[in-house]
N, C-alpha and C positions, 0 to 999 in steps of 0.2 A: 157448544161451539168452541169454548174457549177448551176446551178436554182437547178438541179434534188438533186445534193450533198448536197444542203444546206437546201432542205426541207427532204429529207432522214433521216440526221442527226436531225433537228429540228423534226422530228415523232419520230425517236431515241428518244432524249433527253426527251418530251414529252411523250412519253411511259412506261420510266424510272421514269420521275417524277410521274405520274399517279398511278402506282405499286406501287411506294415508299408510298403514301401514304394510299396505301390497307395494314391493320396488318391481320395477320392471325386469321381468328375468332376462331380457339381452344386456344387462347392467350385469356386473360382477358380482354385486349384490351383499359385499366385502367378501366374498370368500375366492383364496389366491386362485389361480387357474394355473396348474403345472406346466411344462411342455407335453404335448401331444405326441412328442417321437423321443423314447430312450435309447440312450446308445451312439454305437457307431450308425453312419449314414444308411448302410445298404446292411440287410439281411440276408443270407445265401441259404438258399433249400436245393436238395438234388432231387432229379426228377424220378421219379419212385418208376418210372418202365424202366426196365428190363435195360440194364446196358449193354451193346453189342458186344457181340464175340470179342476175346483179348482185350476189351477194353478195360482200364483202370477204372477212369471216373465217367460216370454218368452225365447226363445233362446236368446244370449249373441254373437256376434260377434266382430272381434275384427281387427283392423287393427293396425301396427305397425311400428316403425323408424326402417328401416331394419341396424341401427347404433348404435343401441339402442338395441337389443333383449333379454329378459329375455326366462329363460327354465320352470321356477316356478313361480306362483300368486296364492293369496287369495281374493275370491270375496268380498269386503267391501261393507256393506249392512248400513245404514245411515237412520232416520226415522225421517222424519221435518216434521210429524203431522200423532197423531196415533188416530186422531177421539176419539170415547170415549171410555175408558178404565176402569175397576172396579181397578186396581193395576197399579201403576205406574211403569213400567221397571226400574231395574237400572243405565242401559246405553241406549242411543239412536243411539248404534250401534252394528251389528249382523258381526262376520266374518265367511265364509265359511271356511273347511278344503282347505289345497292348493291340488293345484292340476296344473298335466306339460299344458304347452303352447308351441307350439313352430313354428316356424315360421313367414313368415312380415304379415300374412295374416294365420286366422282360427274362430273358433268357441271355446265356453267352452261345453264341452262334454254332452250330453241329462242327461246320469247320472250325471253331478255335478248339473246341473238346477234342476235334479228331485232331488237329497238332500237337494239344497238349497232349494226349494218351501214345500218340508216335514219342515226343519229346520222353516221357516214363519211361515207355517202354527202353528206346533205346539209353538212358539213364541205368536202367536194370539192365541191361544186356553189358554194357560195359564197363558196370563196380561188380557182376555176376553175382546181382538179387538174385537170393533164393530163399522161399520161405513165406512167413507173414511179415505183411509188411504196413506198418501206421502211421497215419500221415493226414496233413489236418490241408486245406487251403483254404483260400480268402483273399478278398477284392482290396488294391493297391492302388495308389494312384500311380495314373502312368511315367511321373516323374520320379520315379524311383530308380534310384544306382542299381544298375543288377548285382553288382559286389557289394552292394549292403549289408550292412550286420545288423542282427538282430535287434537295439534298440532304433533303429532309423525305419527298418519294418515296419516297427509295430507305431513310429511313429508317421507312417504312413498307409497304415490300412482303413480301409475305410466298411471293412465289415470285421465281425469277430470267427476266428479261427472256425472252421468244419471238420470234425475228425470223419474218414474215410478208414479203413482197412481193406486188403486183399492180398490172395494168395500167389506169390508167381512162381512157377510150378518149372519152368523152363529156362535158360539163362543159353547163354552164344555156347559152343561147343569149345569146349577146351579147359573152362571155367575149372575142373574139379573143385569143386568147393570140400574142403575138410570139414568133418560136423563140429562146429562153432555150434554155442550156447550162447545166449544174452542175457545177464538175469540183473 
């Protein structure tokens, strides 16, 4: 009997101890917990269909810090090599009109792609793009100076750069473009 009390007690005791040292896992449990979202706010992916005839960019999607969320953006449109040109632009960057966003998770709207892809094109029609042409964009806030330079850009983007490429094969009539090299 006294055998039975003393191994009792010692599963006790041993049960107590064993518990004790289980912490509750919704506790931290000391180990740091990172942030859940790196980076800039929104991440931009293009939409893998097919983009219509003449068009530059494709649909625009957008995921986001649901801690983070903006209501308003301006596509920032960026151009690290405009192949050959008759006239040199005077910026090497294009901003879209803003337009709402809203959500941790969307799309920028067929119509803002289809202005910004008008806005390019006619952009190329009148420095007489011709050639390959590379070019990144990415989500602004809609308080941005459209004559902004470059570090006020970046200090208002709220995703990181997308590089895009494409050919424009056709330019306004008159253009002759002389065969210019980039190297």
């Amino acid at each position: 009997m006294k055998k039975g009390i003393i191994l009792a007690i010692g599963l006790l005791v041993g049960g107590v101890a064993v518990l004790a040292g289980c912490k509750s896992q919704g506790s931290n449990a000391g180990i740091p917990v990172g942030p859940k979202w790196k980076g800039l706010p929104y991440r931009l992916t293009f939409d893998t269909k097919a983009a219509k005839s003449g068009a530059v960019l494709p649909g625009i999607q957008y995921t986001a810090n649901p801690d983070a969320l903006e209501t308003r953006a301006i596509l920032a449109i960026r151009f690290d090599d405009l192949g050959d040109t008759k006239t040199t632009p005077p910026s090497n960057k294009m901003f879209i009109y803003p337009t709402d966003i809203s959500g941790a998770q969307g799309a920028l709207s067929a119509d803002y792609i289809k202005a910004a892809n008008e806005q390019l094109s006619e952009f190329f029609k009148n420095y007489c793009v011709k050639g390959k042409v590379k070019m990144s964009v990415a989500l602004v806030r809609s308080s941005l100076n459209t004559e902004a330079g470059d570090a006020e850009v970046d200090q208002m983007r709220m995703s990181d750069w997308m590089p895009i490429a494409t050919v424009v094969k056709s330019t306004r009539p008159g253009c002759g473009l002389a065969s210019r090299s980039k190297q």
